[in-house]
C-alpha positions, 0 to 999 in steps of 0.5 A: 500500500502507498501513503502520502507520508513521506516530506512534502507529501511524497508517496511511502510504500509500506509492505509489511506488517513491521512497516506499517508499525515504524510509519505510525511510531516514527513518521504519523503526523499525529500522537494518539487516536482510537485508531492509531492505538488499535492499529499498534496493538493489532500490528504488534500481535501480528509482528510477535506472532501473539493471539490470532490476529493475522496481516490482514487484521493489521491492514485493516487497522492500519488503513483505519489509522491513516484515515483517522490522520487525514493520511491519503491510501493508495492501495 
């Protein structure tokens, strides 16, 4: 999938799970939200292989974030 994260709104392709973790930590343009925090928790299960929460739940979750931070998804 492709955000429009990077400087100046550059395109960022995320493609992993991890990925998707380091942009929310390192590169959100926002600290907290309902979404932001279920998308950490889904995609850290994911990443440590905890629980039954698989790449597609963390998708999910993910793309629920970006949206709740305004952040434009190209899939």
């Amino acid at each position: 999938m492709i955000l429009a994260l990077g400087e100046d709104g550059a395109d960022v392709t995320i493609d992993s799970t991890e990925a998707a973790s380091w942009a929310m930590i390192e590169d959100w343009p926002t600290d907290d939200g309902e979404a932001l925090d279920r998308a950490l928790l889904v995609c850290a299960a994911v990443v440590e292989r905890k629980g039954k929460k698989t790449d597609d739940d963390a998708r999910k979750a993910f793309i629920a974030a970006a949206i709740e931070a305004g952040i434009a998804v190209k899939a």
